[in-house]
C-alpha positions as CSV (number, residue, x, y, z in Angstrom):
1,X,-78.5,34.5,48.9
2,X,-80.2,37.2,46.7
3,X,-80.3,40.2,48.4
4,X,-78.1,41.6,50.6
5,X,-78.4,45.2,52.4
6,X,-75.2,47.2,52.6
7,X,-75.0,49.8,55.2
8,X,-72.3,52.4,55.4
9,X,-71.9,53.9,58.8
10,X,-70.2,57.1,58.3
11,X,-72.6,60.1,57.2
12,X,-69.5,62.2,55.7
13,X,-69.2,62.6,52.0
14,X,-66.4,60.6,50.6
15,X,-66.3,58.4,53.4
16,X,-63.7,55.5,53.5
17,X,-66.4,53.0,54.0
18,X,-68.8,54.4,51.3
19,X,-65.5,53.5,49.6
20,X,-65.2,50.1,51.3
21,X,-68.7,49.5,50.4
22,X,-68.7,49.9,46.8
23,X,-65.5,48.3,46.3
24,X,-67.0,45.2,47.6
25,X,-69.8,45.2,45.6
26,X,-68.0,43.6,42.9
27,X,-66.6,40.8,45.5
28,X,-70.1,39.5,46.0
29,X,-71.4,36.2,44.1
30,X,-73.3,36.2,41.0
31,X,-77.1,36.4,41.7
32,X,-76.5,38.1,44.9
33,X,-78.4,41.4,44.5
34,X,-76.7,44.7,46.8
35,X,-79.2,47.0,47.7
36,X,-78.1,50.4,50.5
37,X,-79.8,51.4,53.2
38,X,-79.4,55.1,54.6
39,X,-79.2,55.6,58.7
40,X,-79.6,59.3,58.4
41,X,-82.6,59.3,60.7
42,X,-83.9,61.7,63.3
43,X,-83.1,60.4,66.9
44,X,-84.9,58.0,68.6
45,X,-88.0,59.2,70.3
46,X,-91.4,56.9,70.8
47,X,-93.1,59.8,70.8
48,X,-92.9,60.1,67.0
49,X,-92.6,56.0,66.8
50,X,-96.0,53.8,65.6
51,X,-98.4,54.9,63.0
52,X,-96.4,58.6,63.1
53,X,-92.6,56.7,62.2
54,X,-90.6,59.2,59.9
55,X,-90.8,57.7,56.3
56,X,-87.3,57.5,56.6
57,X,-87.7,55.0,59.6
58,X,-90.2,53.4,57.8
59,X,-88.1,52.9,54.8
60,X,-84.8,51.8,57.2
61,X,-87.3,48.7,58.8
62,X,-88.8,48.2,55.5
63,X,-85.4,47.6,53.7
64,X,-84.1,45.5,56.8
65,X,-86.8,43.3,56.8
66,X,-86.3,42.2,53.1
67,X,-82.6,41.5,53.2
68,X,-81.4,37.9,53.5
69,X,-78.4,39.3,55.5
70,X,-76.9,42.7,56.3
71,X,-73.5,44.0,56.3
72,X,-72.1,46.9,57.5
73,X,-68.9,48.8,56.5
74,X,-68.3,51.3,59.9
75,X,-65.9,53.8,61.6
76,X,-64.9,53.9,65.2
77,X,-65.9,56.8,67.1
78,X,-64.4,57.4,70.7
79,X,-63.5,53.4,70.8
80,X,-67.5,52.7,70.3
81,X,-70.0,52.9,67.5
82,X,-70.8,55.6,65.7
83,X,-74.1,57.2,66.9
84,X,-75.6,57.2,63.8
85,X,-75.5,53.9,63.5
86,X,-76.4,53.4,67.3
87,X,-79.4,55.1,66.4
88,X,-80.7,53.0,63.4
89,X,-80.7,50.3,65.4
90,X,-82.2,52.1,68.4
91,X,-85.4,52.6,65.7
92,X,-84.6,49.1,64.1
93,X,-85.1,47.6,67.5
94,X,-88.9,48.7,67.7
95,X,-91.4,47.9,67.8
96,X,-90.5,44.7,69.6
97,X,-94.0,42.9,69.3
98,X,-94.4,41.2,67.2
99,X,-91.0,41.5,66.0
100,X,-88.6,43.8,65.3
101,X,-86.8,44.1,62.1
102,X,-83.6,42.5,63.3
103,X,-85.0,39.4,64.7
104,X,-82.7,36.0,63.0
105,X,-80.7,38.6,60.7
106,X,-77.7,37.5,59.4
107,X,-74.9,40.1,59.5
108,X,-71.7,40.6,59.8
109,X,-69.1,44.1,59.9
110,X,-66.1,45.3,59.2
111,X,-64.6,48.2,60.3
112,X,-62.7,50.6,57.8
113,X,-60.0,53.0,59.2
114,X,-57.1,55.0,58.5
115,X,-56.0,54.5,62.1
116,X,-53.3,51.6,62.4
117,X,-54.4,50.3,65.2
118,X,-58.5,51.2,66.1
119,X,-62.1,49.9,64.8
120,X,-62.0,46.3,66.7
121,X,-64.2,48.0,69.4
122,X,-66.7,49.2,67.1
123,X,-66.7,45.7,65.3
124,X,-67.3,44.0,68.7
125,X,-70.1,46.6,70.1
126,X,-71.9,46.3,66.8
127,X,-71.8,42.6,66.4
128,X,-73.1,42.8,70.5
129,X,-76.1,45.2,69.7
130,X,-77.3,43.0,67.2
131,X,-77.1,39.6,68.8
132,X,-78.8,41.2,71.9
133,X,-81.7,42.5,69.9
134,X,-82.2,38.6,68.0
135,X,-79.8,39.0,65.5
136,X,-77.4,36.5,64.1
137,X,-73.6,38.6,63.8
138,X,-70.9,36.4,62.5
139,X,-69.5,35.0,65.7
140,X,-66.0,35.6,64.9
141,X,-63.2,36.4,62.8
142,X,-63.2,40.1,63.4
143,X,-61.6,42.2,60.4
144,X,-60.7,46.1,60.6
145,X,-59.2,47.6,57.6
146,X,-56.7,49.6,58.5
147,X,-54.7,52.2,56.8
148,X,-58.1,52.3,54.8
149,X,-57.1,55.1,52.7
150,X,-54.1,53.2,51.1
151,X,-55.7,50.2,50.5
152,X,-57.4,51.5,47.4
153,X,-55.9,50.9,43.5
154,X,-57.4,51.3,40.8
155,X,-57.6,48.9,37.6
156,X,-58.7,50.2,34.2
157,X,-60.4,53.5,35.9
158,X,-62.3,51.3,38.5
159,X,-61.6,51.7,41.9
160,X,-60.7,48.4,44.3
161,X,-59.0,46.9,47.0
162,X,-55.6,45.6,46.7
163,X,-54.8,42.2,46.8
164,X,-54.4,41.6,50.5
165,X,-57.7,43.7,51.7
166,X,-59.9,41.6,48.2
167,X,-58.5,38.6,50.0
168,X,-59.8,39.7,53.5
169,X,-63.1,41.2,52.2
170,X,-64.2,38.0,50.2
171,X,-63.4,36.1,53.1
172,X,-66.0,38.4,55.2
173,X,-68.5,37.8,53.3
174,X,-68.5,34.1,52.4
175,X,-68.7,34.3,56.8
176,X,-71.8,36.0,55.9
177,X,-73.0,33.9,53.2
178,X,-72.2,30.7,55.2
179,X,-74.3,32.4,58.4
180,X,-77.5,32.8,55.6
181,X,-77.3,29.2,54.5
182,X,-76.7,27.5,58.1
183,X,-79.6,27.3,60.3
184,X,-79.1,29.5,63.1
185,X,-81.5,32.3,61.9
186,X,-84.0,29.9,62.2
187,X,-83.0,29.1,65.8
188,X,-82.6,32.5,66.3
189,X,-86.4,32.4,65.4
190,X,-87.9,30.0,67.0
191,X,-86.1,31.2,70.3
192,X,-87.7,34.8,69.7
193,X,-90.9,33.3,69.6
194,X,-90.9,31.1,72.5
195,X,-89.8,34.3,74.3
196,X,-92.7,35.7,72.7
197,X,-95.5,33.4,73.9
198,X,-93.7,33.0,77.5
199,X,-94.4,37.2,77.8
């Protein structure tokens, strides 16, 4: 893999997942190239969609399209998915023809919380957007960080995970990285297009 598109779900300065996110930057594999993409769009409407997309949008679809995979670091909100990142998807999901922008994307999510106990539903709704709209999620082993605040240390001025969450986050994304190298994108692909010439 060479580039990979980080998205952190949570608009909120300081955000445990912006955390999350740069934390694991240093856990990916040589080569592999990180590159953020930022979900602070305007709402969904098709009346501003087409040739008059925000350059934000436009940017968003752009930087989806040219990932190898996607991975996104995301709260819970009210046992769901943030709206934010509803939203992003909600834009990344048009136009549909040709194709959208999600279409035999690899991508898998974890969800980063200080709650003991919440994030699995967000995990599971994401993972269920995208698999709707064409996409390839990781099909299982579901991780939520919790107690995200206190899973931070930091070694010579650098901040990381401890041992326990490095463990878990390397193993999320070598589910990622095993996902880009099998070939069920390009299943994923050839059934989008079959669906395509069927319309």
């Amino acid at each position: 893999m060479s580039n990979i598109l980080f998205i952190v779900a949570s608009l909120r300065n300081g955000s445990v997942n912006a955390r999350a996110a740069k934390a694991t930057e240093a856990l990916v594999p040589a080569g592999t190239t990180v590159q953020y993409a930022s979900i602070d769009l305007p709402l969904y409407n098709s009346d501003i969609d087409g040739d008059n997309a925000p350059d934000s949008v436009v940017a968003f679809r752009g930087a989806l399209k040219a990932a190898d995979a996607v991975f996104i670091f995301t709260p819970e909100y009210n046992f769901s998915a943030p709206g934010a990142l509803k939203n992003a998807i909600d834009w990344a999901s048009r136009p549909m023809f040709p194709q959208n922008s999600i279409v035999a994307k690899p991508m898998n999510v974890v969800a980063c919380t200080p709650s003991t106990y919440n994030g699995i539903r967000a995990v599971v709704e994401i993972k269920r957007l995208w698999g709707t709209l064409g996409g390839v999620p990781v099909p299982s082993f579901d991780f939520v960080l919790h107690n995200a605040y206190n899973r931070f240390v930091d070694v010579d001025g650098v901040e990381t995970f401890d041992e326990v969450a490095t463990k878990e986050m390397k193993g999320q994304l070598q589910y990622l990285f095993n996902l880009v190298t099998s070939n069920a994108a390009a299943i994923s692909q050839q059934n989008f297009d079959a669906f395509i010439a069927s319309r």
